[in-house]
C-alpha positions as CSV (number, residue, x, y, z in Angstrom):
1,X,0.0,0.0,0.0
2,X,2.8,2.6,0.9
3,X,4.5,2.0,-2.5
4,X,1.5,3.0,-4.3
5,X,0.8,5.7,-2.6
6,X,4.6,6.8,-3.0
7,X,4.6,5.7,-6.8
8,X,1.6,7.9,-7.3
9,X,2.7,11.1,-5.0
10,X,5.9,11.9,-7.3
11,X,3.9,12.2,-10.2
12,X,1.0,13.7,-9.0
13,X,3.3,16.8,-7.4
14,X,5.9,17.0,-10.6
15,X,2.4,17.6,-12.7
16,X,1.6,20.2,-10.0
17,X,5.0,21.9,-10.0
18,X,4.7,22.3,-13.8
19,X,1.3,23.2,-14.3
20,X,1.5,25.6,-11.8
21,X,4.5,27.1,-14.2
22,X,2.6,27.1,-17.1
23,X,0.1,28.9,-15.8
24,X,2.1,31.6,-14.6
25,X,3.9,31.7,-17.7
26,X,0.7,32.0,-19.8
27,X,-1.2,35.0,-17.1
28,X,2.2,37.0,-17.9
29,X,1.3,39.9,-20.2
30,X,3.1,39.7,-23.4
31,X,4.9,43.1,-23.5
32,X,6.6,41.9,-20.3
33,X,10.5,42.8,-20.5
34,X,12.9,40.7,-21.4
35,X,14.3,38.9,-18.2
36,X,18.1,39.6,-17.2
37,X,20.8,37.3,-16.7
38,X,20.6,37.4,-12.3
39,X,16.9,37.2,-12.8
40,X,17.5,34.2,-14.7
41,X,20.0,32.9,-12.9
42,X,17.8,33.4,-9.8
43,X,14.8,31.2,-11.0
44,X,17.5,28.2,-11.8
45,X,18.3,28.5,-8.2
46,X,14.7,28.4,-7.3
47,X,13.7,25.3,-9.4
48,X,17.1,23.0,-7.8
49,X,16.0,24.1,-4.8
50,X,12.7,22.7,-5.6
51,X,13.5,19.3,-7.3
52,X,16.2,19.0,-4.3
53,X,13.3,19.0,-1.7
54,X,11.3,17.2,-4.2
55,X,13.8,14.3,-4.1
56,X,14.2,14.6,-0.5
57,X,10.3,14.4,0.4
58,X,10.2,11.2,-1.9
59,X,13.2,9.6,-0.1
60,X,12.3,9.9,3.0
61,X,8.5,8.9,2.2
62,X,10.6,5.2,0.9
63,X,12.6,4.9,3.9
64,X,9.1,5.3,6.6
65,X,7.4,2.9,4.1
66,X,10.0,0.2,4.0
67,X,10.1,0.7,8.2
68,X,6.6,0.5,8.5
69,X,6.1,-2.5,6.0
70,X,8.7,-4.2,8.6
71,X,11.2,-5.0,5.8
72,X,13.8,-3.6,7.2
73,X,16.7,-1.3,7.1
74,X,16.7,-0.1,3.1
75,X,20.2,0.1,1.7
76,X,20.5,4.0,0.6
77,X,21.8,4.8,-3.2
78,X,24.0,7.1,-4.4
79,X,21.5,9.4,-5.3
80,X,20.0,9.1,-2.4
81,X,22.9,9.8,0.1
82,X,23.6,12.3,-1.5
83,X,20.3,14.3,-1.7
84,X,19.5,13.4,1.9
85,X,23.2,14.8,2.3
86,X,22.5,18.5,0.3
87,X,18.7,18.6,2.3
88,X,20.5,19.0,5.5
């Protein structure tokens, strides 16, 4: 049960994330300026930070479900270790 839940949750809140980009992107008025380079720059900051917590929520969300299906202690990736390591 927890690995459906979890298999549907990333998904669900990537299709969230982006939608809710679109849509500000498309309510913009179209004489809007042209961005600058630390604006830009900015937003790319914003959206790491993002996926980072993104990955973070999702890893942790495995780990309870693995402890609470009582199969115990999941071995941790590379990814993994290291996105739990740059959520700190």
């Amino acid at each position: 049960m927890g690995e459906t839940v979890q298999a549907l949750l990333l998904p669900v809140c990537v299709a969230v994330f982006f939608g809710s980009l679109a849509l500000r992107w498309k309510c913009q008025p179209a004489d809007k300026r042209q961005r600058s380079m630390k604006e830009r720059v900015k937003l790319a900051q914003i959206l790491a930070a993002a996926l980072l917590a993104l990955m973070a929520v999702g890893y942790r969300l495995q780990r309870v479900s693995h402890e609470m299906d009582g199969r115990g202690a999941h071995e941790a990736g590379v990814a993994e270790r290291a996105v739990l390591w740059l959520a700190k």
